[in-house]
PAZARO-682503 format. One line per field, with one value per atom (N, C-alpha, C): residue in one letter; z, y negated, x negated. Coordinates in pm, whole numbers. Layout:
REM PAZARO-682503
aa: A|...
w: Z|...
v: Y|...
u: X|...
//
This chain:
REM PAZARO-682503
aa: X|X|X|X|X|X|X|X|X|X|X|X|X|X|X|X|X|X|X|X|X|X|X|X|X|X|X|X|X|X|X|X|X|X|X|X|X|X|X|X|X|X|X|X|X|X|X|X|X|X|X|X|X|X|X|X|X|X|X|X|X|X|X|X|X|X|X|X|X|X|X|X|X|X|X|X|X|X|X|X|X|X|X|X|X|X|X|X|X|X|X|X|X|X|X|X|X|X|X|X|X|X|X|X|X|X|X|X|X|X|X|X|X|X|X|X|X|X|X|X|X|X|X|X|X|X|X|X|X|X|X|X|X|X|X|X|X|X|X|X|X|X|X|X|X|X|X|X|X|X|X|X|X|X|X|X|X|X|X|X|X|X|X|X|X|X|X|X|X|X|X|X|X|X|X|X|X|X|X|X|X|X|X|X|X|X|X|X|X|X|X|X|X|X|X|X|X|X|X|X|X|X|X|X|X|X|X|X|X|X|X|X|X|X|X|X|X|X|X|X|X|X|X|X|X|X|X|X|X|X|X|X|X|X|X|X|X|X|X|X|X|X|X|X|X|X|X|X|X|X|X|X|X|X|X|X|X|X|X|X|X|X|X|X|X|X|X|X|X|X|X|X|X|X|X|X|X|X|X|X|X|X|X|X|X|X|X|X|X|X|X|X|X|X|X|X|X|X|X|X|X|X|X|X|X|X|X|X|X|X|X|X|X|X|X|X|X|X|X|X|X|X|X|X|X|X|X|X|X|X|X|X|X|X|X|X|X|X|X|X|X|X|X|X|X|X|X|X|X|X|X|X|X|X|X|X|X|X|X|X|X|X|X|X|X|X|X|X|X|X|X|X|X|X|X|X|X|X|X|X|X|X|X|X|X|X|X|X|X|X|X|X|X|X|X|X|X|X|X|X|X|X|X|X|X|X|X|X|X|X|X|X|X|X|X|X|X|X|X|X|X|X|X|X|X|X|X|X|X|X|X|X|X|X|X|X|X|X|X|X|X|X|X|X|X|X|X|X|X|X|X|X|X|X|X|X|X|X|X|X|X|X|X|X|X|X|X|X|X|X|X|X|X|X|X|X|X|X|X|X|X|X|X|X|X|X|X|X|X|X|X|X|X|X|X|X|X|X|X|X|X|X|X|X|X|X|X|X|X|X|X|X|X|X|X|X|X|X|X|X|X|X|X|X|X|X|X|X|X|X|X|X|X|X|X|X|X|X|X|X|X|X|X|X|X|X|X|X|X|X|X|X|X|X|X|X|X|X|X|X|X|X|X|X|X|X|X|X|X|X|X|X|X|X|X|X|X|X|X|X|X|X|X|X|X|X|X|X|X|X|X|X|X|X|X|X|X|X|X|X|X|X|X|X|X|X|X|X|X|X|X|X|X|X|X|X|X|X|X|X|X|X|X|X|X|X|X|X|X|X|X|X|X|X|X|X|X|X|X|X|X|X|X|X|X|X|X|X|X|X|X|X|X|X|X|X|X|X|X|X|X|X|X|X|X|X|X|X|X|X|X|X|X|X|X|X|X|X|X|X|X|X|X|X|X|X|X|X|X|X|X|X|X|X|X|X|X|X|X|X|X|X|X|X|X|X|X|X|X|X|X|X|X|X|X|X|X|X|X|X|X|X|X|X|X|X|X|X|X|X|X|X|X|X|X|X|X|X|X|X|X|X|X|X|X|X|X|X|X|X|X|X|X|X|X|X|X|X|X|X|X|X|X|X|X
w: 0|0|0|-77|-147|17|111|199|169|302|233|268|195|201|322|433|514|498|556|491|608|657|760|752|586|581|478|516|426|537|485|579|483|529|420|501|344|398|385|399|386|379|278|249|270|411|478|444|431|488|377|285|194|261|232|299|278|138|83|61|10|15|-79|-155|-256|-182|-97|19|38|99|107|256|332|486|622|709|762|803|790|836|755|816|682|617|489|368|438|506|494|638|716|793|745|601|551|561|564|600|453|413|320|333|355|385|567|643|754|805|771|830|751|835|782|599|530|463|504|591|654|697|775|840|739|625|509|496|472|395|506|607|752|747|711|712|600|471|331|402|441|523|592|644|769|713|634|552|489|378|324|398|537|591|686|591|650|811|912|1030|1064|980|1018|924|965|950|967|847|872|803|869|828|821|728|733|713|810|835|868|838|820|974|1005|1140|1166|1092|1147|1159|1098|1122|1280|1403|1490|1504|1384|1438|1340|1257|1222|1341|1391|1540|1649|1664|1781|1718|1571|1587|1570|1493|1544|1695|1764|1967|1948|1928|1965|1877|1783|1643|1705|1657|1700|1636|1546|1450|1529|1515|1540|1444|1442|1366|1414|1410|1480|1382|1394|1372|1427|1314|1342|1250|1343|1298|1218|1064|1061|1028|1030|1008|904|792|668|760|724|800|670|606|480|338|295|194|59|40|-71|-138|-168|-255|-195|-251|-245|-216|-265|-242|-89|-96|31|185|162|217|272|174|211|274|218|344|371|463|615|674|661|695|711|609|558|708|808|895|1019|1055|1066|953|838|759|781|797|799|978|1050|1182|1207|1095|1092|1057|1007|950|838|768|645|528|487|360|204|218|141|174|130|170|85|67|-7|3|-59|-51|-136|-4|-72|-25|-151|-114|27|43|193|155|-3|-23|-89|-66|-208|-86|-48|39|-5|-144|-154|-223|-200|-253|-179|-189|-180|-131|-28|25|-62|-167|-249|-337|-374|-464|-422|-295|-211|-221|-187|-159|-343|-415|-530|-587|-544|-549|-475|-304|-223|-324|-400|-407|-480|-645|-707|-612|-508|-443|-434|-483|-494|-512|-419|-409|-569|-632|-775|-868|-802|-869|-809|-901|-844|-892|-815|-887|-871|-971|-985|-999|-920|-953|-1041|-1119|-1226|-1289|-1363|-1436|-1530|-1651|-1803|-1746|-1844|-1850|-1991|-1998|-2138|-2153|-2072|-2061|-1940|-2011|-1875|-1845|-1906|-1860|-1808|-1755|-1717|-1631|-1616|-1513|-1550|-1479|-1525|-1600|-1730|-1803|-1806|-1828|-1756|-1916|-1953|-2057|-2068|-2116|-2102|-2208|-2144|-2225|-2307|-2437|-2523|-2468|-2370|-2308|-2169|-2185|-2136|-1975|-1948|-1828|-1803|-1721|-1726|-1686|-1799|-1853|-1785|-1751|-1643|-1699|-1597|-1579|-1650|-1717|-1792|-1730|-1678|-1607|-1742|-1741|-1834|-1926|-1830|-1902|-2015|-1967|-2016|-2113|-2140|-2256|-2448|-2479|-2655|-2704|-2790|-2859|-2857|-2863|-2871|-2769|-2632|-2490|-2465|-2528|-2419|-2505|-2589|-2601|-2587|-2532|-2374|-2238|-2229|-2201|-1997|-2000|-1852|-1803|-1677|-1604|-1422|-1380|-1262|-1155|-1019|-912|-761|-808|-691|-606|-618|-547|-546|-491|-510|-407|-462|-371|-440|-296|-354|-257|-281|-210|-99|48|98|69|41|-7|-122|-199|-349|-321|-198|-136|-109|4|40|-44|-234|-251|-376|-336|-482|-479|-288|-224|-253|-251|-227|-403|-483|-675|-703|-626|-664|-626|-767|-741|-769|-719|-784|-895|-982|-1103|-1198|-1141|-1237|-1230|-1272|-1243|-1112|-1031|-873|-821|-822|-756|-642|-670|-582|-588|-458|-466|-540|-660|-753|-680|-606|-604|-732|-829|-973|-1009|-1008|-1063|-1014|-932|-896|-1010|-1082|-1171|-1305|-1338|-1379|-1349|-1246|-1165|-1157|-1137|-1169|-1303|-1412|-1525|-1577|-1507|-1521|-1489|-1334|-1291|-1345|-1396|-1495|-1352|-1272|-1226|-1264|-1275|-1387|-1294|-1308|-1292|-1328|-1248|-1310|-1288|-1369|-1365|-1297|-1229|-1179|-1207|-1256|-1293|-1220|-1223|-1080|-1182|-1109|-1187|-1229|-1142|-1158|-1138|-1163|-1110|-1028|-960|-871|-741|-753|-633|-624|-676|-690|-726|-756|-734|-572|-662|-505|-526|-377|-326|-255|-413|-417|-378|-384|-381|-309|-306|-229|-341|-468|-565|-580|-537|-572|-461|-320|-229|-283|-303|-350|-439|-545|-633|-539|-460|-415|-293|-274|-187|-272|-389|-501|-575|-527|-616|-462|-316|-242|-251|-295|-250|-378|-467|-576|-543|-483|-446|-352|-319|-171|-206|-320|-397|-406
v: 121|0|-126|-244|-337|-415|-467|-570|-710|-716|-872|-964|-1065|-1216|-1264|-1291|-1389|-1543|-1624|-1772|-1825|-1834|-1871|-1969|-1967|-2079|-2174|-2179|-2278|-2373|-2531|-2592|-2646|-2647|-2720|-2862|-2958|-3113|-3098|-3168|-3228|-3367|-3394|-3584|-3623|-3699|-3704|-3838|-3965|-4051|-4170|-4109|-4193|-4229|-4387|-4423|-4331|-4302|-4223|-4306|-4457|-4589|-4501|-4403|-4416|-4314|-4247|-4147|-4253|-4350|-4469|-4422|-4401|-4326|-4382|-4406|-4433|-4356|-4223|-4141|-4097|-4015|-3981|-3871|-3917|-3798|-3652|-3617|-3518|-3392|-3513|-3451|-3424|-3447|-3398|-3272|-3216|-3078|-3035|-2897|-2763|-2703|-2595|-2525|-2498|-2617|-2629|-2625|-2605|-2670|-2803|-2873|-2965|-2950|-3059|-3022|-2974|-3062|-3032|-2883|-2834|-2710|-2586|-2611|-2525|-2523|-2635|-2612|-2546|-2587|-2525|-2372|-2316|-2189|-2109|-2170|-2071|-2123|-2225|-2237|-2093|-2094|-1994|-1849|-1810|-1706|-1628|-1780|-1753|-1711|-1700|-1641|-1817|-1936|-2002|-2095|-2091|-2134|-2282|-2307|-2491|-2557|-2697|-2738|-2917|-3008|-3136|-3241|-3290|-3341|-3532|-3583|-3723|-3787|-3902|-3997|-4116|-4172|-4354|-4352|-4499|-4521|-4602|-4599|-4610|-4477|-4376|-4198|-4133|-4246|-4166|-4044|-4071|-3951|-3798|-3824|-3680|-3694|-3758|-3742|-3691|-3692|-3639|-3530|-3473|-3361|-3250|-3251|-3188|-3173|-3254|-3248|-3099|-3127|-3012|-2866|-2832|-2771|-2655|-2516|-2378|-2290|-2354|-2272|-2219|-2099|-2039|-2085|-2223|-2292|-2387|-2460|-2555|-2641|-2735|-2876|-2974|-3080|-3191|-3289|-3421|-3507|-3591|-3672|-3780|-3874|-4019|-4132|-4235|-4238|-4324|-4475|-4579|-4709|-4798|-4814|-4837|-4764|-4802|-4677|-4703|-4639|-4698|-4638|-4520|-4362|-4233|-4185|-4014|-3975|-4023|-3992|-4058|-4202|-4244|-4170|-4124|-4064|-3915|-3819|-3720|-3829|-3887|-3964|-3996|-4026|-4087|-3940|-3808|-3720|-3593|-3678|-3579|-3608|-3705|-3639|-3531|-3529|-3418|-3267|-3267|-3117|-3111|-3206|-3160|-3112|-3137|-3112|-2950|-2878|-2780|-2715|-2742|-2632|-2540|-2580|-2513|-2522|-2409|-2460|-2538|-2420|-2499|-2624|-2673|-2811|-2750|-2739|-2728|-2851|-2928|-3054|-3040|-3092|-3090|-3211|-3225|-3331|-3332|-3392|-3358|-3309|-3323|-3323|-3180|-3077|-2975|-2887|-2899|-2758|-2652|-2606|-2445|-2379|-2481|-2422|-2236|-2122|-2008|-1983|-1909|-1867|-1779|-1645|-1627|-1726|-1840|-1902|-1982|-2013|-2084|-1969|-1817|-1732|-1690|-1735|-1682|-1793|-1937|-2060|-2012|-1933|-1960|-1810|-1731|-1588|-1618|-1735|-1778|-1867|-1914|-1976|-1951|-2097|-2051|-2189|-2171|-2335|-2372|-2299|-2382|-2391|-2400|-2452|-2500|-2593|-2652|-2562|-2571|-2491|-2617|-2576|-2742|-2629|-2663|-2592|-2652|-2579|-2658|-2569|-2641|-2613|-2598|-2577|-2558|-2600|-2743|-2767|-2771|-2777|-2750|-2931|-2984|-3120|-3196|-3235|-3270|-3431|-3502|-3606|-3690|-3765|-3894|-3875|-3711|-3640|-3615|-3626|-3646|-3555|-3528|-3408|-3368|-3250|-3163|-3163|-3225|-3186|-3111|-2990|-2915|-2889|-2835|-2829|-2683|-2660|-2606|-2429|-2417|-2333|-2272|-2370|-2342|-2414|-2426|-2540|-2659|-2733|-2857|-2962|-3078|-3184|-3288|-3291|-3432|-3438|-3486|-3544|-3688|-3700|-3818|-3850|-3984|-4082|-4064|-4032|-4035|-4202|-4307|-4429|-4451|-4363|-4389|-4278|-4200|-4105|-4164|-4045|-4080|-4030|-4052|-3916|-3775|-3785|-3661|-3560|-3641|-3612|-3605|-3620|-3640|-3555|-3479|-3340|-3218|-3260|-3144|-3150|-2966|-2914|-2942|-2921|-2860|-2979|-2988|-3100|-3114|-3175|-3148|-3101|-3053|-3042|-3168|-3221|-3282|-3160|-3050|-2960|-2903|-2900|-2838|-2785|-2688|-2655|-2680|-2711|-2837|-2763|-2704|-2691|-2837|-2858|-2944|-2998|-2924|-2978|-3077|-3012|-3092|-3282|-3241|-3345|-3494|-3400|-3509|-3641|-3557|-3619|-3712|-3651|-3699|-3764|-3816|-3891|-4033|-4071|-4191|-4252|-4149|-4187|-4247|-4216|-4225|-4425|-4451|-4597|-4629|-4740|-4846|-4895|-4856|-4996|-4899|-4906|-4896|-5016|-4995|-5089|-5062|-4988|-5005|-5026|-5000|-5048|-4946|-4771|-4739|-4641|-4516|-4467|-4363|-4280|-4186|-4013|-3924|-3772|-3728|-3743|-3658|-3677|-3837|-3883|-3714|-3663|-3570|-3484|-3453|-3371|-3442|-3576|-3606|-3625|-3659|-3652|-3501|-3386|-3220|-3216|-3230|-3243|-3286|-3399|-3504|-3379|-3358|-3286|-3165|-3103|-2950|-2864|-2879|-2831|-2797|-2635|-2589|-2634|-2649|-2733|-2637|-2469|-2401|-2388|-2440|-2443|-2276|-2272|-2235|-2277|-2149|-2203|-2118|-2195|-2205|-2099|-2013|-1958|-2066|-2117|-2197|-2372|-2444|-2601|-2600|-2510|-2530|-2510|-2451|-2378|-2521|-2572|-2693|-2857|-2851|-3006|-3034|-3171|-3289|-3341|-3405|-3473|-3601|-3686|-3822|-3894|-3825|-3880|-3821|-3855|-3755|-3642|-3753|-3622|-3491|-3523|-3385|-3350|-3353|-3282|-3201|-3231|-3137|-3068|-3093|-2970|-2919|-2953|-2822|-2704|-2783|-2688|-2569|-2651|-2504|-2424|-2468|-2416|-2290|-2367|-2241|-2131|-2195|-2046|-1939|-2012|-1957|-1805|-1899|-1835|-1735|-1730|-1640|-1540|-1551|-1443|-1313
u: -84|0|-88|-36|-97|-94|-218|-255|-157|-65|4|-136|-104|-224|-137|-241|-190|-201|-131|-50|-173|-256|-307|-406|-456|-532|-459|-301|-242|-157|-141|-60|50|197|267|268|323|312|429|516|673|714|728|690|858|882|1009|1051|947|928|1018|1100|1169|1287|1352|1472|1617|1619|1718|1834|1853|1914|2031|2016|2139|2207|2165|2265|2368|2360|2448|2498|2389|2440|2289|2336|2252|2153|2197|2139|2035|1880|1806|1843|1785|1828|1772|1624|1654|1774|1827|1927|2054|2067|2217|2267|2352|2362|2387|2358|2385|2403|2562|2536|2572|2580|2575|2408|2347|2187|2147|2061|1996|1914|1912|1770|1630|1608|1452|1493|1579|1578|1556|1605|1598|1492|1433|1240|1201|1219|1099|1164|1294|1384|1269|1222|1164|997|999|823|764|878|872|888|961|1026|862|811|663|575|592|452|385|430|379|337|259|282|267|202|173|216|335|377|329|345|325|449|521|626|585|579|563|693|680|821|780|851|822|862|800|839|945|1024|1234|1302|1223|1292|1273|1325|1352|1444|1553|1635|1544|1431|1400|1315|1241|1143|1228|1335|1435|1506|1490|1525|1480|1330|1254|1205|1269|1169|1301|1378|1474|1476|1391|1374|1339|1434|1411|1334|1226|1150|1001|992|869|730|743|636|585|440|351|393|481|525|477|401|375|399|423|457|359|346|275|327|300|362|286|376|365|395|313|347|406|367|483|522|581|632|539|445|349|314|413|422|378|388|390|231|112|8|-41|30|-1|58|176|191|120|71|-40|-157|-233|-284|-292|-131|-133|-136|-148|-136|-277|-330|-456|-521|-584|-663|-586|-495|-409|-399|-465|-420|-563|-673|-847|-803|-795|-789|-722|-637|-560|-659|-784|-882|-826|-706|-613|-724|-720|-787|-730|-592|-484|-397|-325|-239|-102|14|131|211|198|276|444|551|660|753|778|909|1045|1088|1156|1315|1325|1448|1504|1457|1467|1488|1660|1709|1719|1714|1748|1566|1469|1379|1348|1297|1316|1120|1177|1039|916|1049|956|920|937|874|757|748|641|520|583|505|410|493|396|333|372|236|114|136|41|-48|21|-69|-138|-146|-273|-366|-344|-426|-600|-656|-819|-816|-966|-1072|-1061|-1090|-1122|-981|-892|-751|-622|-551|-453|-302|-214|-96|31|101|213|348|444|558|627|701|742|926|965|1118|1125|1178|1251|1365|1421|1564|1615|1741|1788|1823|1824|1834|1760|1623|1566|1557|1664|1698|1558|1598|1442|1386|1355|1240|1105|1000|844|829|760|770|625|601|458|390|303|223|85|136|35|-143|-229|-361|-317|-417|-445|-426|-469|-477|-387|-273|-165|-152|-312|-308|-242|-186|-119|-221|-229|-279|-263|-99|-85|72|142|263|278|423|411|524|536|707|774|875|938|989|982|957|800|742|573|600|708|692|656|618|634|793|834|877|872|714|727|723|668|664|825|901|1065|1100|1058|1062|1062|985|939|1049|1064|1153|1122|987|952|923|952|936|838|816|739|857|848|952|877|752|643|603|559|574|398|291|177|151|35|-90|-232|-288|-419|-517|-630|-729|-769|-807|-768|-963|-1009|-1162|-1163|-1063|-1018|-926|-852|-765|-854|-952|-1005|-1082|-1171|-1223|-1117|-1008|-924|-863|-828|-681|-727|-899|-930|-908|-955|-934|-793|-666|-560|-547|-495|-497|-311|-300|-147|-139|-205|-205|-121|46|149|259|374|502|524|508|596|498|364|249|261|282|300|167|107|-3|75|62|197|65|120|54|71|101|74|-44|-84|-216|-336|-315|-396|-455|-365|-318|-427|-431|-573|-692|-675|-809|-906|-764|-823|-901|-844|-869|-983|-1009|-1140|-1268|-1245|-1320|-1315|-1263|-1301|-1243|-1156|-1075|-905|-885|-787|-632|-544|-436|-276|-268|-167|-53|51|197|283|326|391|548|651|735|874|966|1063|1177|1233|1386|1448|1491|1621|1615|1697|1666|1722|1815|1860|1819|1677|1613|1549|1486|1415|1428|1588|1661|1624|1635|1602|1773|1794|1898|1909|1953|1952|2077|2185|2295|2395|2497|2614|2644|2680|2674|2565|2463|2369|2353|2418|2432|2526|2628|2730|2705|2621|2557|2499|2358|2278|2358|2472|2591|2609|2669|2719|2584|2439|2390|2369|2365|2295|2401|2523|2624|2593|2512|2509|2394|2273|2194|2186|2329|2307|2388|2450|2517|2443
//
């Protein structure tokens, strides 16, 4: 019988720390319920499922109520908190977190969005099984309509090239079927020297975590797509409306 891989030198991130303004609720996006559990409870539910034990959840510092509900959180997992001090993207956020994932002694990092309740433990679990110092893995989708989602352009060799905003597309880029989910695993050796390369100089002026994804490239570090069943395992929840999809997609899933 095939040795399972233990999850032990991996930490997941959980990037919490967005207002979630089009929820149109005071409450944060990721305490909405699905299902009757929270969002966050779901990710930490397939965290936990994967094998994984350490946990890093980043939250802006107005998210007392995810800080008070994790104090109360029944998961057999080392949860910690980090704190984004202003909202200055997705990369900034990993580091406000990164001297906390170097302190975990993880070798991996799994960075995920805070919003993607039905993501599935086996799918975490077969990002973490290509896991290796010398590569990045990007989870990724096929849509039959992938609407104005970052679209994954891939190298010659089937590696992924870099994520394009879908405002920054060509033609012939909004062609392309597959799209990003923000979802990686990053060697945390690779993190450290790559978090400081990531610059603002777009339209939102924000720090963007895809940029990673060229920065790999640059460096002759391979960059492998990983690709999801369904969108529904891997939709984010922006609205009331796509709560109510990812409702119908978990009942789907639990079928």
């Amino acid at each position: 019988r095939r040795k399972r891989r233990s999850m032990k030198d991996v930490i997941a991130v959980i990037l919490a720390a967005g207002k979630g303004t089009r929820m149109h609720s005071t409450q944060a996006k990721p305490l909405h319920k699905v299902d009757g559990r929270t969002i966050l409870d779901l990710m930490l539910d397939a965290c936990q499922l994967a094998g994984i034990e350490n946990v890093i959840v980043v939250v802006g510092p107005h998210n007392d109520d995810i800080r008070q509900h994790l104090s109360y959180d029944g998961h057999a997992l080392s949860i910690e908190l980090a704190t984004q001090a202003q909202p200055l993207g997705t990369a900034d956020a990993v580091r406000s977190a990164f001297e906390q994932i170097k302190a975990s002694k993880a070798r991996y990092a799994i960075v995920l969005p805070g919003d993607m309740p039905n993501i599935q433990a086996a799918t975490l679990k077969r990002m973490m099984l290509k896991r290796t110092q010398k590569a990045i893995n990007c989870l990724t989708v096929s849509l039959d309509q992938p609407a104005a989602y970052g679209r994954i352009v891939r190298n010659e060799d089937g590696t992924v090239a870099k994520i394009v905003e879908f405002r920054d597309c060509t033609p012939e880029q909004i062609s392309i079927r597959e799209i990003g989910t923000a979802t990686y695993s990053v060697p945390v050796s690779f993190l450290e020297t790559a978090l400081p390369q990531i610059e603002n100089d777009n339209a939102a002026h924000e720090y963007y975590f895809t940029d990673i994804i060229e920065i790999a490239n640059k460096e002759g570090m391979p960059v492998n797509a990983v690709v999801a069943d369904t969108y529904g395992e891997v939709m984010g929840v922006n609205s009331p409306e796509e709560l109510a999809a990812a409702q119908k997609w978990r009942k789907k899933l639990s079928l």
